[in-house]
C-alpha positions in Angstrom: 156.4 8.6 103.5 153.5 10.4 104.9 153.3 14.0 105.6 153.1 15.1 109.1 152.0 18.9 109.9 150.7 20.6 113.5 148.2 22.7 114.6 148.3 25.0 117.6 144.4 25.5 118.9 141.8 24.8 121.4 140.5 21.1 122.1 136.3 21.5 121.6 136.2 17.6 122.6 137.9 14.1 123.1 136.7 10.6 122.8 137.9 7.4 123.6 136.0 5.0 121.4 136.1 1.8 119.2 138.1 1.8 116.8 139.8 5.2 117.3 139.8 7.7 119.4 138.7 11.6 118.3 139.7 14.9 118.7 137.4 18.1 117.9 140.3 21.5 117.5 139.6 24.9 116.6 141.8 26.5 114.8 142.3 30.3 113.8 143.3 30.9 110.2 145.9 33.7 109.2 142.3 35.9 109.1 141.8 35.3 112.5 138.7 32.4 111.7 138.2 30.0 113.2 137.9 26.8 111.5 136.4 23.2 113.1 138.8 20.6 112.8 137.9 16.5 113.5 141.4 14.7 114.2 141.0 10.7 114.3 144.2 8.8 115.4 145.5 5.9 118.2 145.0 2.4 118.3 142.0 1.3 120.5 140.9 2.2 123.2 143.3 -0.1 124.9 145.9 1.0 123.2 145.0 4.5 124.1 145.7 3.7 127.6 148.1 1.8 127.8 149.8 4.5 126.3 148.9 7.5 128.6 145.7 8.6 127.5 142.8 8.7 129.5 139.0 9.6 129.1 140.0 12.9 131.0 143.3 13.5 129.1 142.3 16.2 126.8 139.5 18.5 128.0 136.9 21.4 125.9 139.5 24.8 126.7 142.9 22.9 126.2 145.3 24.7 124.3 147.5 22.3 122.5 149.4 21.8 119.4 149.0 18.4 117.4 151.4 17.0 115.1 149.1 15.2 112.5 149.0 13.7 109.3 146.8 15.4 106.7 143.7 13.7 105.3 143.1 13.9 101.3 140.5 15.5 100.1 139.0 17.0 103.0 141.0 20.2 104.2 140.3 20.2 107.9 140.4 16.5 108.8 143.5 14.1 109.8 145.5 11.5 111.6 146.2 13.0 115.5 150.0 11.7 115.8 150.8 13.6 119.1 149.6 16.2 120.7 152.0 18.7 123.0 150.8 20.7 125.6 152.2 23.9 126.7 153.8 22.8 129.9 155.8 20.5 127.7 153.5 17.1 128.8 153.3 14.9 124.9 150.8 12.5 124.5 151.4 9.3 123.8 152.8 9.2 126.7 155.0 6.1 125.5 158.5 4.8 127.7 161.2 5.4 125.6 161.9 2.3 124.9 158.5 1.9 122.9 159.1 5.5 121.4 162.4 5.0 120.4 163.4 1.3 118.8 166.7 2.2 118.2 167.3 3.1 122.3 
């Protein structure tokens, strides 16, 4: 089974390409620095929208937290999962149907 960890911090940017889309986060460490993440995650672009995301759906400023799975060998890099914004939006955005096989 894979590991899956979050992150609280602040979107630096978000693209939907081929093959997957990306997500820049900074981070503060338990010092207070702040440390560059690169989050890669989602199916293709396609995918992407047909489950909820859109060019626009995560902007530079964003505070979110991301539930990702952690790369090996390189500290600050991963597999975006999710990603939860503090109004309590989640992103997929997927019907619960597709969420949740067992519904």
């Amino acid at each position: 089974m894979q590991t899956s960890m979050t992150l609280k911090g602040t979107i630096t940017y978000f693209m939907v390409v081929n093959p997957h889309g990306q997500i820049g986060l900074d981070v503060k460490d338990d010092s207070g620095n702040v440390e560059h993440w690169a989050l890669e995650g989602g199916p293709s672009p396609r995918g992407m929208r047909d489950n909820g995301w859109a060019p626009d759906s995560l902007k530079p400023g964003d505070e979110v937290t991301i539930t990702y799975h952690p790369a090996k060998g390189n500290p600050h890099v991963g597999l975006f999962v999710k990603v939860l914004f503090p109004d309590g939006r989640v992103l997929p955005n997927r019907p619960k149907a597709a969420a949740d096989p067992g519904n």
